[in-house]
N, C-alpha and C positions, 0 to 999 in steps of 0.2 A: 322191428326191434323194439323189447321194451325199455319206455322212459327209464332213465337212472331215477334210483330217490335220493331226495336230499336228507341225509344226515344232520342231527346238529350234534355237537359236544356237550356234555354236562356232566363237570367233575363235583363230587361231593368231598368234603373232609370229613375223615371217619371219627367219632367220638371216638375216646379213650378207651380199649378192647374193645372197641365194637367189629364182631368179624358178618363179614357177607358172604351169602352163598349163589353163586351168578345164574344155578337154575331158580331160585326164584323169583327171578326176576327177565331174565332172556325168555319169551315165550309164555310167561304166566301176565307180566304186565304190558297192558299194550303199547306198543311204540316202540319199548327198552330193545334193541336190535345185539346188541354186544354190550358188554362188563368186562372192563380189564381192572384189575383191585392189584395195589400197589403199598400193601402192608409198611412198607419202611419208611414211605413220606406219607403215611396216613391218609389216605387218596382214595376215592374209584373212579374210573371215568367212564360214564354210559355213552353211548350213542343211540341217538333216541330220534325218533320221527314226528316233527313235529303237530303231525296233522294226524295222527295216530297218539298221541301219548296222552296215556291217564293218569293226570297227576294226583288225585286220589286214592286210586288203586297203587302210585309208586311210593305215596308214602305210607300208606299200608302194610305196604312188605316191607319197606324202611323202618317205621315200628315207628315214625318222628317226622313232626311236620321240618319243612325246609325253604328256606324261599328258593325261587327257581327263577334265574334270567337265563335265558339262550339268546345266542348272538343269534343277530339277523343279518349281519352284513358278513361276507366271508373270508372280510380282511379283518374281521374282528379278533383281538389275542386269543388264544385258546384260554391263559393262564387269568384273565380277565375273569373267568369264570367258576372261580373258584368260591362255593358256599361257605361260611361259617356258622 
C-alpha cells in the first residue's frame, strides 16, 4: 500500500479583481495539488506538498511575491493562515 502524502493548507487573499485560473496552477506548479477559489470572501486555498512546492514558480503564476507560513503541527488553525 502506498504512504499517504501529507498535504498542508495555504489560503491566499485575492487582491481587489484579481481572478485565478486553477489550471495554472494544479499541475503546472510543483507541489500545488488542488485550488479551491472562493470569489465572495476573496480567498483561494491551495493544498500544496510541502516537499514538492516551488515557491518561486507559485509566485510566478501568482504574478506577486507573497509571504508563505504553512503549519507544521496538525492542530494548527487552518484560518491562522491566512496571507495579506
Amino acid at each position: 500500500m502506498e504512504k499517504p502524502r501529507h498535504l498542508t493548507s495555504l489560503v491566499i487573499r485575492l487582491l481587489q479583481d484579481e481572478k485565478l485560473q486553477p489550471a495554472s496552477y494544479v499541475g503546472k506548479v510543483p507541489g500545488v495539488e488542488d485550488l479551491v477559489i472562493i470569489p465572495g470572501q476573496g480567498v483561494a486555498y491551495f493544498k500544496v506538498d510541502n516537499e514538492r512546492f516551488d515557491r518561486e514558480a507559485f509566485e510566478a503564476a501568482l504574478g506577486r511575491e507573497c509571504s508563505l507560513d504553512f503549519a507544521r503541527e496538525s492542530t494548527f488553525p487552518w484560518y491562522a493562515l491566512y496571507q495579506f
